[in-house]
Structure formats: structure tokens, C-alpha cells
C-alpha positions in Angstrom: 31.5 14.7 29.5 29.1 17.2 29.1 30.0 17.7 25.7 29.0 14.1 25.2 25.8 14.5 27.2 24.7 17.1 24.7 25.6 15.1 21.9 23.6 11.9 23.3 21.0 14.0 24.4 20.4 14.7 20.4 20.0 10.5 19.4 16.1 10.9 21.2 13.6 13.0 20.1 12.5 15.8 22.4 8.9 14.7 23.0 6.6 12.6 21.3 7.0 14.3 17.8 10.1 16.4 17.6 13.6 16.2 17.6 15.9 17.5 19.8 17.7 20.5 20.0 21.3 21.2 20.7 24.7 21.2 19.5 23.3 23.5 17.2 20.7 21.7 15.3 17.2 23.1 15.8 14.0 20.8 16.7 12.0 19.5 13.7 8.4 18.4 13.7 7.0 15.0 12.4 3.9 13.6 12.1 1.9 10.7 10.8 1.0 10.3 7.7 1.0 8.5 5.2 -3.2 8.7 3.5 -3.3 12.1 5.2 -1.7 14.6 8.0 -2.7 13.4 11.9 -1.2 16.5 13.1 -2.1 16.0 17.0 -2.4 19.1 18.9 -3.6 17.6 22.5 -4.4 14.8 24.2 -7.4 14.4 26.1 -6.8 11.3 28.3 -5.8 8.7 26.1 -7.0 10.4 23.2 -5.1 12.6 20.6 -6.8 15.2 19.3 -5.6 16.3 15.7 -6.7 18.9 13.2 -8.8 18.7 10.0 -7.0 17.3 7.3 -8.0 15.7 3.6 -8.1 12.5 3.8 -7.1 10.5 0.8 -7.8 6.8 -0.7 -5.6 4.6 1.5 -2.2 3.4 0.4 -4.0 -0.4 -0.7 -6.0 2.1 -2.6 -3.8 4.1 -4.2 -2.3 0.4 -4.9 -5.2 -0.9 -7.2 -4.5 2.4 -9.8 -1.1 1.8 -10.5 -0.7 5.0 -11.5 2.4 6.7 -10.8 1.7 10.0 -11.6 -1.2 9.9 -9.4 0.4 8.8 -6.4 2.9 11.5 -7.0 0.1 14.5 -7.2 -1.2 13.1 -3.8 2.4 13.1 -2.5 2.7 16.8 -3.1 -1.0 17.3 -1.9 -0.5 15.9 1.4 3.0 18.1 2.1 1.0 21.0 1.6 -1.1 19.7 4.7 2.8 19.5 6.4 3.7 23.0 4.9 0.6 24.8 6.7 1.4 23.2 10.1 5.2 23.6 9.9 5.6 19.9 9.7 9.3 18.8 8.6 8.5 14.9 7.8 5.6 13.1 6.9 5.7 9.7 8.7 5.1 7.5 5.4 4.8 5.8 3.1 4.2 2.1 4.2 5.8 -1.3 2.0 5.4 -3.9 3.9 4.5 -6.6 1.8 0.9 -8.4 2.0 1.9 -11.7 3.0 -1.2 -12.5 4.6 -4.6 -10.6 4.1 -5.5 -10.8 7.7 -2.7 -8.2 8.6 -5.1 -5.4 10.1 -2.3 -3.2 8.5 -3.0 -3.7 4.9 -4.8 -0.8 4.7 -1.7 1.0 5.0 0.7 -0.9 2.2 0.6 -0.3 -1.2 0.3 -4.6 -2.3 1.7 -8.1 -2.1 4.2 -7.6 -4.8 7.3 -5.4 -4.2 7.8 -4.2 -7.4 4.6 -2.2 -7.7 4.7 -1.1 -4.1 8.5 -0.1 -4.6 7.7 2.0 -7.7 4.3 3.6 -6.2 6.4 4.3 -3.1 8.9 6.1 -5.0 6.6 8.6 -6.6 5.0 8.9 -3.4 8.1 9.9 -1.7 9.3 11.8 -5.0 5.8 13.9 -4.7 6.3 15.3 -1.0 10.0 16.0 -1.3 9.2 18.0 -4.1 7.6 21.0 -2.3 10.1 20.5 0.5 8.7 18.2 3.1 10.5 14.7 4.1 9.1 11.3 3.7 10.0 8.5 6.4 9.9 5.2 4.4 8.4 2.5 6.8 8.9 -0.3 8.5 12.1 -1.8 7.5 11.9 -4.7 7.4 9.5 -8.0 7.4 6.3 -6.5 9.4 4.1 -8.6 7.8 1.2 -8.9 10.5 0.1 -6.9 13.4 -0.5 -9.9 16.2 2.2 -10.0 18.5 4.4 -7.6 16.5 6.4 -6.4 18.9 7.8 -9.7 19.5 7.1 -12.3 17.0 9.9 -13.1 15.1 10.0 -13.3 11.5 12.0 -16.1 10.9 13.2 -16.7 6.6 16.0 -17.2 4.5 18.8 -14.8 3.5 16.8 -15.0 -0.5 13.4 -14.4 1.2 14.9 -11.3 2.8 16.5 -9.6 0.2 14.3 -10.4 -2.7 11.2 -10.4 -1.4 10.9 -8.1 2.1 13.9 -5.8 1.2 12.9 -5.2 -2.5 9.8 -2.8 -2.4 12.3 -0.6 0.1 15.3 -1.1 -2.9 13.4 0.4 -5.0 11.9 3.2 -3.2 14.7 4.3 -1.6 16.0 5.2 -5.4 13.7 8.3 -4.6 16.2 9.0 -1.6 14.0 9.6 1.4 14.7 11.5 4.5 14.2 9.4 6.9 13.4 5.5 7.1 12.0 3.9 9.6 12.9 0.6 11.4 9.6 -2.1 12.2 9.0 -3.3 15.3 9.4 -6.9 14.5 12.5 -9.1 15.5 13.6 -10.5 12.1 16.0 -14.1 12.2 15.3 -13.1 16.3 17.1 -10.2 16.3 14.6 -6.9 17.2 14.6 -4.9 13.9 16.0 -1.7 15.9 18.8 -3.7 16.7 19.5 -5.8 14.0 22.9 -5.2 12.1 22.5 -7.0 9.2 19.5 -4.8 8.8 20.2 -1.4 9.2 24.0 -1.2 8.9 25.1 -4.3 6.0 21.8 -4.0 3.7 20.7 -0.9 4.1 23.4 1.3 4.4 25.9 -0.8 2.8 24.3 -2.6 0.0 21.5 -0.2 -0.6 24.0 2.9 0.2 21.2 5.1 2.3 23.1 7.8 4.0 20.0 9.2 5.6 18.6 9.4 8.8 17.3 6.0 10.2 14.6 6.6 12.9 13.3 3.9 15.0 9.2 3.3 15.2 7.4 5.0 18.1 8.9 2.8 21.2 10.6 0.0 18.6 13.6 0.7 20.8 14.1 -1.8 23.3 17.7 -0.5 24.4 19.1 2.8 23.2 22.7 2.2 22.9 22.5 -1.5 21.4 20.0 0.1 18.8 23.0 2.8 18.1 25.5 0.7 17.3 23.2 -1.8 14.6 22.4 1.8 13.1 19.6 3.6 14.4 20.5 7.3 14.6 17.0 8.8 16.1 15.2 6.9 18.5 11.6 8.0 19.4 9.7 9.1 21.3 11.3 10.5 24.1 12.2 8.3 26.9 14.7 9.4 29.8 16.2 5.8 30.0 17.6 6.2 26.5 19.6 9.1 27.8 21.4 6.7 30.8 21.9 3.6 29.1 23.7 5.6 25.7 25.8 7.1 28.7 26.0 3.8 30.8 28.0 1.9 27.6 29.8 4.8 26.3 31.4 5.0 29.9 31.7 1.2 29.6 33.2 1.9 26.2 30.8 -0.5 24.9 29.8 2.3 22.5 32.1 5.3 21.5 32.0 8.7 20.5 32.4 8.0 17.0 29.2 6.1 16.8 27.4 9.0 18.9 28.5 11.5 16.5 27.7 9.9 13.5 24.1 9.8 14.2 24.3 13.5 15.3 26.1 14.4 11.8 23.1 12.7 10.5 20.4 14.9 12.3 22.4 17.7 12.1 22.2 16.7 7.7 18.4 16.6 8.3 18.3 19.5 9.8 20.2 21.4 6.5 17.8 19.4 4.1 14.8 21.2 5.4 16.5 24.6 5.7 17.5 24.0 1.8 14.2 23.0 1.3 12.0 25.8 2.6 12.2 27.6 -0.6 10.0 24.8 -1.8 7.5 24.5 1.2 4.6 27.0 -0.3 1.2 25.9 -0.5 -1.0 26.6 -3.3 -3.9 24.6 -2.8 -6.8 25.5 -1.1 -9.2 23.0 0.9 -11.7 22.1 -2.0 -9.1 21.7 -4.5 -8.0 18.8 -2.1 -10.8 17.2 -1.4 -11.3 16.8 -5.3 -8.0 15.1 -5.8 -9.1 12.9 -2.9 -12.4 12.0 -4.8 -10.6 11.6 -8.2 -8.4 9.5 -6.9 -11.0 7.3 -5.7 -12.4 7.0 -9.1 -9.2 5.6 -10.3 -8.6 3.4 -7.5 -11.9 1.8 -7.3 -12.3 -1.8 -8.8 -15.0 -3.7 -10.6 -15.2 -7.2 -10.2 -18.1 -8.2 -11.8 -21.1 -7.1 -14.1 -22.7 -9.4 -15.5 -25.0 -8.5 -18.3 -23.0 -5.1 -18.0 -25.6 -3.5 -15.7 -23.1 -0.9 -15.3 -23.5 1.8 -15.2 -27.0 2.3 -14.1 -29.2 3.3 -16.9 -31.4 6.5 -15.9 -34.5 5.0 -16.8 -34.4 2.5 -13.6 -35.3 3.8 -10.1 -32.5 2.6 -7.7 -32.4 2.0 -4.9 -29.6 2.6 -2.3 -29.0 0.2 0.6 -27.0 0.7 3.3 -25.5 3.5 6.1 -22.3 3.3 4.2 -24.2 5.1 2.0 -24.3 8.3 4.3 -20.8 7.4 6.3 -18.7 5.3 4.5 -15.6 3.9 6.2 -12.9 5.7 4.3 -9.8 4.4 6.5 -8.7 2.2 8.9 -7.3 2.7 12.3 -4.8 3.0 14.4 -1.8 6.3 14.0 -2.4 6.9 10.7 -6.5 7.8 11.0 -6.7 11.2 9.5 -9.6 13.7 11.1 -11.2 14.5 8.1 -14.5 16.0 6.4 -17.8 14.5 5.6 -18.5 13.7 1.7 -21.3 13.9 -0.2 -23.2 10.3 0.3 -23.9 8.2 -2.3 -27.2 8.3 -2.9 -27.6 12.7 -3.0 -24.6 12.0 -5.7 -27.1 9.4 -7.7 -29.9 12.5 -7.1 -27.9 15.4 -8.3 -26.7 13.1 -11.2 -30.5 12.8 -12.5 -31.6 9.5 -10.9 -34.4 8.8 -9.0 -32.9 7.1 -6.1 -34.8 5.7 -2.7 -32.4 5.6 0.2 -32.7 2.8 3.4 -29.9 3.0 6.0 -30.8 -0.9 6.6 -28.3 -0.9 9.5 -26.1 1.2 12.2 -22.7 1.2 12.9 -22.7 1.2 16.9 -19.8 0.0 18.8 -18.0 0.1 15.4 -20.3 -2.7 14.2 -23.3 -3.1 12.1 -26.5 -3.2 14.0 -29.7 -4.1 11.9 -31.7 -1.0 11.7 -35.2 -0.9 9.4 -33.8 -4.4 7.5 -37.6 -4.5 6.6 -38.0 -1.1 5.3 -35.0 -1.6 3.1 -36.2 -5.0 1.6 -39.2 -2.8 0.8 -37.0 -0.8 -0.8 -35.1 -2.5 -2.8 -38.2 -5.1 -3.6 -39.8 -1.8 -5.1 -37.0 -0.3 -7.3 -35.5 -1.1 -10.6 -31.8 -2.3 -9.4 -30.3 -2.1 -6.2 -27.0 -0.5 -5.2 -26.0 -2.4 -1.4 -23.5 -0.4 0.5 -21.1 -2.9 3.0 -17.7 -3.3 4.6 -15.4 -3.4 7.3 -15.0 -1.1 9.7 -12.1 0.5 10.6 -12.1 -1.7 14.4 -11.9 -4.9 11.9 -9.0 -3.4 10.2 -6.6 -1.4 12.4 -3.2 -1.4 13.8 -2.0 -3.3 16.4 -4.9 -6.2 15.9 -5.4 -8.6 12.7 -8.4 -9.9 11.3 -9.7 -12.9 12.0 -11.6 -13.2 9.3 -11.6 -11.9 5.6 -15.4 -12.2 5.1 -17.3 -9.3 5.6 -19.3 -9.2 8.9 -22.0 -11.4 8.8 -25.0 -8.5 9.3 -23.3 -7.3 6.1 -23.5 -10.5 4.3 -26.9 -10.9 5.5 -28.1 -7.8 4.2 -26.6 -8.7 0.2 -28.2 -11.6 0.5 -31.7 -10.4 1.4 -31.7 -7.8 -0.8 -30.3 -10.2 -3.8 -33.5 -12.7 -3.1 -36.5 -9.5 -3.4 -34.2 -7.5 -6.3 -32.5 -9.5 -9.2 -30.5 -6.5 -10.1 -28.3 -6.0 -7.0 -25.2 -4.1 -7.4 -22.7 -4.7 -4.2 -20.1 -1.9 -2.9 -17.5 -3.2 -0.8 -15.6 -0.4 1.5 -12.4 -2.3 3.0 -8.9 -2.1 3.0 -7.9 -5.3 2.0 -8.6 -8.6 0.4 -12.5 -9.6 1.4 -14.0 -12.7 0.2 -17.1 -12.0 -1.9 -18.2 -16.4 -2.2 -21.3 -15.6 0.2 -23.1 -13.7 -2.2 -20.8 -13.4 -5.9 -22.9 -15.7 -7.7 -26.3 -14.2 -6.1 -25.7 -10.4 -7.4 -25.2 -8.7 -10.2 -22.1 -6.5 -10.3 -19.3 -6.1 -7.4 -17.7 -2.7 -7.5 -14.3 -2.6 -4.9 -14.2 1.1 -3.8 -11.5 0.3 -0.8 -11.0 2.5 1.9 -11.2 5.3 -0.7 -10.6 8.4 1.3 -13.5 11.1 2.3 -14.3 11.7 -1.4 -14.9 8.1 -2.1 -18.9 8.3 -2.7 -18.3 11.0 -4.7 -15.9 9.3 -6.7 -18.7 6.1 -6.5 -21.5 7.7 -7.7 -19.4 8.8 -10.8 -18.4 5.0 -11.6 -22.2 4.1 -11.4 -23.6 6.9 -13.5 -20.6 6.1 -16.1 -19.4 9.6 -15.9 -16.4 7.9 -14.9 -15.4 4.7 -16.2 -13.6 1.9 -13.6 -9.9 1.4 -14.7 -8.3 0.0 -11.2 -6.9 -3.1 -10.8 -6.2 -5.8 -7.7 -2.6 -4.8 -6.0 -3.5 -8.2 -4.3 -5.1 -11.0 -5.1 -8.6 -11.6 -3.6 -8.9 -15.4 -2.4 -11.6 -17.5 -2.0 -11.0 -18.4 1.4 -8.2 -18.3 3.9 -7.4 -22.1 3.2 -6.5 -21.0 -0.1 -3.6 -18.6 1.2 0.1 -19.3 2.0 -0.6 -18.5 5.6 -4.3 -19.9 6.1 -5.7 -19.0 9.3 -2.2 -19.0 11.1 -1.8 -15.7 13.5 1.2 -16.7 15.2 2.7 -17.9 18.2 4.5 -14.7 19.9 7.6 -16.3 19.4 8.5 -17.0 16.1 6.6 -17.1 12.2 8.0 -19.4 9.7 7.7 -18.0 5.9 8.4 -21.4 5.0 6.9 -20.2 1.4 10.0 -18.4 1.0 9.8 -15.9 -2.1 6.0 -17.1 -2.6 4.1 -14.3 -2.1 0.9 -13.7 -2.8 -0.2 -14.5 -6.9 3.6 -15.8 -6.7 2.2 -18.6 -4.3 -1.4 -19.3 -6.1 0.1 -19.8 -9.2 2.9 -22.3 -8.6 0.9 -24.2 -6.3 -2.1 -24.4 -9.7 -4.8 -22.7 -6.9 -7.5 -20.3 -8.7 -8.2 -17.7 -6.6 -11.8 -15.6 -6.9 -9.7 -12.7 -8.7 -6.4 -12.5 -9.4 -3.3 -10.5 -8.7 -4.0 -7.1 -11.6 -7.1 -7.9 -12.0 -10.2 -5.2 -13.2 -12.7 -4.8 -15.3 -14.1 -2.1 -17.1 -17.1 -0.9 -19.3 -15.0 -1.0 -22.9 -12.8 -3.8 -23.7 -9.2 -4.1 -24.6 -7.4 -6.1 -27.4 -3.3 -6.8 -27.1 -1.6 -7.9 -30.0 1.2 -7.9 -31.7 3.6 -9.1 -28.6 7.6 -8.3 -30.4 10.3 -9.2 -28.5 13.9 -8.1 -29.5 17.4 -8.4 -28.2 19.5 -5.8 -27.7 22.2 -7.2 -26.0 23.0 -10.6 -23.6 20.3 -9.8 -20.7 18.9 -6.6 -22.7 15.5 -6.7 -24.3 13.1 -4.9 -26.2 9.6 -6.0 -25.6 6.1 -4.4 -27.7 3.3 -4.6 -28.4 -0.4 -2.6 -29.5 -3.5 -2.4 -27.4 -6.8 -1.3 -28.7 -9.9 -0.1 -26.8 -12.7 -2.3 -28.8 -15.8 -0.9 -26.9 -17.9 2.3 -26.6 -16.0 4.1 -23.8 -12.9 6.5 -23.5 -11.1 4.4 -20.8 -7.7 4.0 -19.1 -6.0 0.4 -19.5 -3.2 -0.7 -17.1 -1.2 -3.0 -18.4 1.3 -5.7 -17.2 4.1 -7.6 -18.3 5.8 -10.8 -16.2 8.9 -12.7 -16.4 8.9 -16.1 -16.1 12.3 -18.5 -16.0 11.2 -21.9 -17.1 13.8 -24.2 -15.8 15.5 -22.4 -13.1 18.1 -24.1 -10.4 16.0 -22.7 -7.4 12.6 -22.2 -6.9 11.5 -19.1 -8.8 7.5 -17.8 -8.9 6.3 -18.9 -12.7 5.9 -15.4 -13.5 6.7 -11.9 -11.5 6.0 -8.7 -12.4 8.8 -6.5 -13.6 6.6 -3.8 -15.9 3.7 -1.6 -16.2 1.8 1.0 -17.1 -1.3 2.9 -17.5 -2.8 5.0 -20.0 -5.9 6.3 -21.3 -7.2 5.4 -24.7 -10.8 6.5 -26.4 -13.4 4.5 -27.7 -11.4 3.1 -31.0 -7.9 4.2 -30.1 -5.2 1.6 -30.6 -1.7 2.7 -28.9 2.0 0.5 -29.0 4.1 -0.1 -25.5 7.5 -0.5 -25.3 9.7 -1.9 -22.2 13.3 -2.2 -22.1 13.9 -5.1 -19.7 17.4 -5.8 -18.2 19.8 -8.2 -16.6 18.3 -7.3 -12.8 14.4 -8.3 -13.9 16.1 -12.0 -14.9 17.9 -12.3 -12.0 17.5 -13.8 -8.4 19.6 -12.8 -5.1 22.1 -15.8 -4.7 22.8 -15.7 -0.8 26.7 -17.9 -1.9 27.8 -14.7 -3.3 25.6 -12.2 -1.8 24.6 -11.3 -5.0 22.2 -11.0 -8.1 22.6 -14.1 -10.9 21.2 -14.5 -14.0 20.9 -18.0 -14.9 21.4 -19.4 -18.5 18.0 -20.7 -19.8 14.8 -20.0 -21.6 12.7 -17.1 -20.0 9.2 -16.5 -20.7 7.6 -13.0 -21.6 4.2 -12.2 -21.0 2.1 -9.3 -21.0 -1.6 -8.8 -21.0 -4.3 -6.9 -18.3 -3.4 -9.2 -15.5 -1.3 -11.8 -14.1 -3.6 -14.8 -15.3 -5.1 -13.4 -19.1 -1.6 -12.8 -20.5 0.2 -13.0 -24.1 3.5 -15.2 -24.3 6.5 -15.4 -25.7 9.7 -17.6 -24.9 13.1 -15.9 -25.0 16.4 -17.5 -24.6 19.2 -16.0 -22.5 23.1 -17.2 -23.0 25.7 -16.0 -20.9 29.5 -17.2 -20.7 29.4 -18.5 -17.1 32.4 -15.6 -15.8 29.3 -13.0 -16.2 26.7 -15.0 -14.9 27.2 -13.3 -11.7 27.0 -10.1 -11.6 26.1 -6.9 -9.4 23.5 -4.6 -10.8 
């Protein structure tokens, strides 16, 4: 027995962020992540104290670049954070899918659809296993909001699950993770920790992970039922885990087997970091992160609007900068993954050192973690003085945080106030929005003159804004989820939940998926961005290479004056299918920089798995005979088409892939 008291012993971490040690493994360190390292070193009453550590742009950020190899460069950036503290796994990244945007947890997932979160995820992962640090992919499966999570069920279809919720974590888990990490949710009323079907039939057997499963910080509700659906690592300590594992193995309710399969699996994770320590050096110094972090934030930042292309600010104008965002932008939400990090440079000393003449007015304060007017006047005098106005607004990282949703996806109203004041005495107002999710712009769209989307863009991300004004940079970024008009116009409207259960009666409808087959216009769509140079596609080929294999191409040219990256995006779209399908998904993309001029051809191979749709009969993927629409263009609305037609003999309809 005392052989199996060691053993169990092992299946909860020691304290609040390490594994156990015994039966010959040694502890291991984890910490948050996933925008940056929160590596805690005391408490002080109900307050962890961490160190300094770069903060990056967000996951929604990182998101709206699309850029893999970016997302892979911050991966490795933020293990070298792990490597300096001896930290074996990085508690991210974060694909939950946006289902609705008043999850105060957006901030933390990469987009509504799972095929660009599942491929950003990957590099992520791929990035800070490379120099020898794990990667915990989170929170499998359907944490979709924050209200209640602990115990609202997320109630959905067999489909829904596996095509939707489970396909950004498919995907990822290609990249073959450490760790991954159960949600707190129940899903189809079973607790996510405890869920079978989860953990043991879809993720280990279908998606074959032989990692370590880990539960989410006190997502166990009873250790030894949370064994036996799968979860080898529960966390963090609790001393009741200990008795009831012993409790049912005496009972035989659990057995030894079981126990020692999760300790084979720690003891595994324990090996992969002692192979990997040849890997864990760390070659960059402090400033060499904090400008990746303010790179990033160049490519992640979105424009939305410029009318009369008054961007970027001509040096001529005197500007004027509105707004204590300005000084201290929010660059992150809250909750466990808010990263202690440095000050940047504001916006308007980047403006100045770039060569404008630039009047700063704070115009409000942010106490109590909202904005207070301060010197409104001043800052109308301001702005009624100057050539164009640059207004500096947001949420706050209270608004959008763990644990809490929003209840609203307008901006505060002081904030909306302030746009609005400053559009009526300045004609030439430029708005930048500092959030970490979907915010409805209708208030004051129509009344200004350019919307730039800068996100919760990490602690370079005024640096990176005062480049995108000037033009030194140029915007490339594009929506990874679709900004409504209002909350009426979403599949979930202004529902938060009952703490029991949450219908997805829109099934696989997600997000541009939804707007789309229901004919609603949102205020900017799923991929959308604009830019100072202009793009022409052309030339849209498609060519078979075999039943379900095609060849798509086509050219893109940059028209304008500007060297400029371009993402692009192709869709699939099954025109008469036997379910309901979305009229067009993503399945490709890719970005690349072209010069002022440049023209440049893309090719995709698509194959049977981006026709096909999980069939719960046959627990299975099926393509289904028919005509399938292809289109590709710089979002999921302005698009080129072309109609393909698929055949199959009905024996290979079905098919795993």
C-alpha cells in the first residue's frame, strides 16, 4: 500500500505550480502563459506577485496577423522568459472558439474560426518546444464564456462537437504538445475533467495524444472519477485528491493500472524536458523582446476605415493626441494570464520623435479601472486647435477578464462620449480602439474619419501605433472575428446563461459561419483589413488532381504606392449539401509581402478532409457528391468564385482522413 500511496501521491501537483516528486520523477515548474510569462514568486494576501516579463500582443491579437511565422518567433520568445526562470511548461496557448463576443476571455483565443486558430496554435506551440520548453494546449473542450463556467453546461450535438469545438485542438495538437489541458465547463452535463468521451474516446483515441492531460487550476471536482475519464495531473494541490484516489482504489472502483498510467505519463514528461535541456538557452536579451512585442503589434493592428485616406498623417498637420491611453494603454486583459510588464513609449512622444508636431490632452483617467473625465474641455481645445485628431479609447482590462463576461460590446460610454465630442470641433478625427475583442464602432463610425483596431497589443503597442500613423509601417492585419453591429445581430445576442445549461442550438454556425447563412451584414466581416495600397486578384485556376484533390491559383498584385503585406483567403463552399453546412468556411491562407507594383501567384492543394463534414452515423468524415464552390479573395465577403464538381462512387464516400 505504500507503494500505491507514492504512486497516487504523484497524479496532484505538489503545490500550486509544480509537480510532484517521487517514484523517481523530479518536480517540474509551470506557469501561465500564454501572451507572456506570470511567473509568481509570492503572494501578498490575495495577491500574486510575479516578475517582469515582455509582454506581447494578446492571442486575439496575434489572431488578426495570420501570420504563422510570426506567432512562431513569439513562441520561441516567450520560452526564453521560461528558460531564465527554470520553467518546464508554459500554460498556453488558448482555442476556444469565439462563439459569443461577450466572453470576457476572448482576449485570450486566437478567433471564431478553428481553422485559423488551429493553425496559429500550432506554430505557437511548435515555436516554444523548439528551444525546449512545453506548451499546455487549453481548455479542452467547449469553454465558450466565462459566466458560470464552472457549472454551465454546454449542451450540442455530436457534429457541433467534433467539427466545430474539437477542430481548432485537431489541428493544433498536430504540433504534439506536452501537456493539454481540460476546461472547466461540463459539456452534454458531464464536467469536462470527468468526461470520457472527452478525454479518453476523442482525444486520445481519435486524435491519438499520448501526452500528459492536466486538469485546469481546481477543474477537478473528484480526483479518482477525473482519473478514470483520463486526466493524468490534477492541479493544484489539494489533500482530498490524495483520499478519495485511495478511497476507490480500495473500493476497487479504480485500479492500479489506471494509477500507473498516469504516472508513466509524468514520469514521459519528466524525460521530455531532460531531452530537451539541450535546447533551453536563451539568447535574447530584454530590448530585443520588447521589439518583437512592438513589431508584432504593427502586424496585428487593423484599419477599418479611412476615408479620404487620411492615413497616414501627413507631417504638415499638427495633431493632436486625445486620450490617457495615449500614455497607458491597456495592453491585456485580466485574470491568470496578466503579464507584469514594462512601460512603452506613449503614443504621442512616438508622433514627436517621428517629426510631428503633436499636442497631447489626457481628456480622461482610468480610476477604479474606469474612465473618469479629466480636462474634457482642455482636450476639445485641443483637438478644436489642431489639424486632425488622433482619439485614444478602449476597454479596460476589468471589462474584459477571466471569470466575468461583458455585458456590453460598446465601448464605455465616457469613451464614446469623448469620440464624439472631439468628432463635432475636429472633422479630421482618427479613433484607436485598445480591446480584446469585437467592439461595436455604430456610435461614432460614420462621425470620424479613420478607425485603426490596435487590440490589446502588448506593452510595445503605441510604439507599433505610432509607426502605422506615420506610414513607416503600413497596416496589413485582418479581423480573426467578425465585428457586429450590435449584439442582436449575433447567434447568442445578449444571452449569458442560466448556470445550468447553454444551448448552441446554432450548431456548426459560428461566427461569419452564422452572419452569412442567415443574409445578416455585419459592420466588418470575418478577414477583414484595410490597408494604404490596394490589391488586385485575378486569374482564379482551379485544377483536379484526383477525386477530392485540387489544385487552386491564382495572381495578386499590389496596385498602389506602398510596399505592403496582403493576407489572403480562400473558402469552400458545398452548394447543395444533405445537412446544414456554413456557405463558405475557411480552409486556406496566407500572407506575404509584395512592393508597390509587385504581382505574385498562390497555389493551394486542397483535399478530401476541407470537403468533408463529421457524420456522427459513422463517427466519421464524409464527402458528399455535389458541386462545391471555390473562392478566394482578401476576406470572407470580397471573394473570387469558381464552381467545382466532386464525384465519388458512393463505397468511398466515407472515408477516414
Amino acid at each position: 500500500m505504500e507503494e500505491i500511496r507514492e504512486k497516487i501521491k504523484m497524479l496532484t501537483g505538489k503545490d500550486a505550480w509544480s509537480t510532484a516528486e517521487g517514484c523517481g520523477i523530479h518536480s517540474l515548474r509551470v506557469s501561465d502563459g500564454p501572451h507572456g510569462l506570470r511567473f509568481v514568486v509570492r503572494e501578498e494576501g490575495e495577491e500574486q506577485i510575479a516578475v517582469q516579463s515582455t509582454c506581447y500582443p494578446t492571442l486575439s491579437a496575434l489572431g488578426n496577423s495570420f501570420d504563422e511565422r510570426l506567432v512562431f518567433r513569439i513562441g520561441q520568445a516567450l520560452s526564453e522568459d521560461c528558460i531564465l526562470h527554470d520553467v518546464a511548461i508554459l500554460l498556453g496557448p488558448g482555442v476556444n472558439l469565439k462563439r459569443t463576443p461577450l466572453c470576457g476571455r476572448n482576449f485570450e483565443y486566437f478567433s471564431e474560426d478553428g481553422v485559423l486558430a488551429g493553425r496559429l496554435a500550432k506554430a505557437y506551440i511548435e515555436g516554444v518546444q523548439s528551444k525546449g520548453v512545453g506548451a499546455s494546449l487549453k481548455h479542452f473542450a467547449a469553454n465558450n464564456r466565462e459566466y458560470d463556467r464552472f457549472f454551465q453546461s454546454s449542451e450540442m450535438d455530436e457534429r457541433t462537437l467534433r467539427e466545430t469545438y474539437c477542430r481548432p485542438f485537431e489541428i493544433a495538437l498536430e504540433a504534439k504538445p506536452w501537456t493539454v489541458m481540460c476546461s472547466y465547463n461540463p459539456v452534454n452535463g458531464i464536467y469536462a475533467s470527468e468526461n470520457k468521451h472527452l478525454l479518453s474516446d476523442v482525444l486520445r483515441g481519435t486524435f491519438g495524444f499520448d501526452g500528459l492531460i492536466v486538469s485546469d487550476w481546481g477543474a477537478v471536482k473528484h480526483r479518482a472519477k477525473s482519473l478514470r475519464a483520463g486526466i493524468d495531473l490534477a492541479m493544484p494541490y489539494s489533500e482530498a485528491f490524495d483520499e478519495q484516489l485511495a478511497d476507490w482504489y480500495g473500493k476497487g472502483l479504480i485500479t492500479e493500472e489506471q494509477i500507473d498510467e498516469g504516472v508513466r505519463r509524468l514520469r514521459a514528461l519528466a524525460q521530455k524536458y531532460k531531452d530537451a535541456l539541450p535546447l533551453r538557452k536563451a539568447v535574447l536579451n530584454t530590448e530585443q523582446k520588447h521589439a518583437l512585442a512592438a513589431e508584432a503589434a504593427t502586424q496585428c493592428a487593423v484599419l477599418l476605415k479611412n476615408d479620404g485616406d487620411v492615413l497616414p498623417l501627413s507631417k504638415e498637420k499638427k495633431i493632436a493626441v486625445i486620450g490617457a491611453f495615449s500614455e497607458d494603454p491597456e495592453v491585456q486583459g485580466g485574470g491568470s494570464s496578466r503579464v507584469n510588464c514594462k512601460k512603452g513609449t506613449s503614443l504621442h512622444e512616438g508622433l514627436s520623435l517621428a517629426g510631428y508636431r503633436v499636442e497631447y490632452a489626457p481628456a480622461y483617467m482610468i480610476r477604479y479601472n474606469l474612465p473618469t473625465p479629466f480636462g474634457y474641455r482642455y482636450a476639445l481645445d485641443v483637438a478644436r486647435e489642431c489639424d486632425l485628431a488622433v482619439v485614444c479609447v478602449g476597454d479596460t482590462w476589468l471589462r474584459e477578464k477571466e471569470e466575468t463576461d461583458r455585458y456590453s460590446i460598446s465601448l464605455d460610454p465616457a469613451m464614446e462620449d469623448l469620440v464624439l465630442k472631439v468628432s463635432e470641433v475636429n472633422r479630421n478625427t482618427v479613433v484607436l480602439i485598445y480591446a480584446g475583442s469585437a467592439v461595436d464602432v455604430s456610435a461614432f463610425s460614420e462621425k470620424v474619419k479613420a478607425i485603426l483596431y490596435m487590440g490589446f497589443g502588448g506593452e510595445g503597442v503605441n510604439e507599433a501605433a505610432a509607426k502605422l500613423l506615420s506610414g513607416e509601417a503600413v497596416p496589413c492585419g485582418k479581423l480573426a472575428e467578425t465585428f457586429p453591429f450590435n449584439l442582436e445581430q449575433t447567434a447568442t445576442g445578449k444571452e449569458r446563461g442560466n448556470g445550468y445549461t447553454e444551448s448552441y442550438r446554432e450548431g456548426i454556425l459560428v461566427g461569419y459561419k452564422y452572419y452569412e447563412s442567415h443574409g445578416i451584414r455585419p459592420a466588418y466581416p470575418f478577414g477583414f483589413g484595410l490597408s494604404y495600397t490596394q490589391f488586385e486578384y485575378g486569374n482564379l485556376c482551379v485544377e483536379k488532381q484526383s477525386e477530392t484533390d485540387y489544385n487552386v491559383r491564382f495572381t495578386v498584385k499590389n496596385t498602389g504606392k506602398y510596399d505592403a503585406h496582403e493576407i489572403v483567403q480562400l473558402y469552400l463552399g458545398d452548394e447543395a449539401a444533405m445537412v446544414t453546412r456554413p456557405k463558405k468556411e475557411l480552409v486556406r491562407f496566407e500572407k506575404r509581402f509584395l512592393r508597390a507594383g509587385e504581382e505574385t501567384q498562390f497555389s493551394f492543394l486542397l483535399n478530401a478532409r476541407d470537403f468533408a463534414y463529421f457524420h456522427p452515423d459513422t463517427n466519421d468524415w464524409y464527402v458528399e457528391n455535389g458541386t462545391f464552390t471555390v473562392y478566394v479573395g482578401k476576406n470572407s465577403t470580397e471573394c473570387l468564385a469558381e464552381k467545382i464538381k466532386i464525384e465519388l462512387p458512393e463505397e468511398e464516400q466515407f472515408s477516414q482522413f
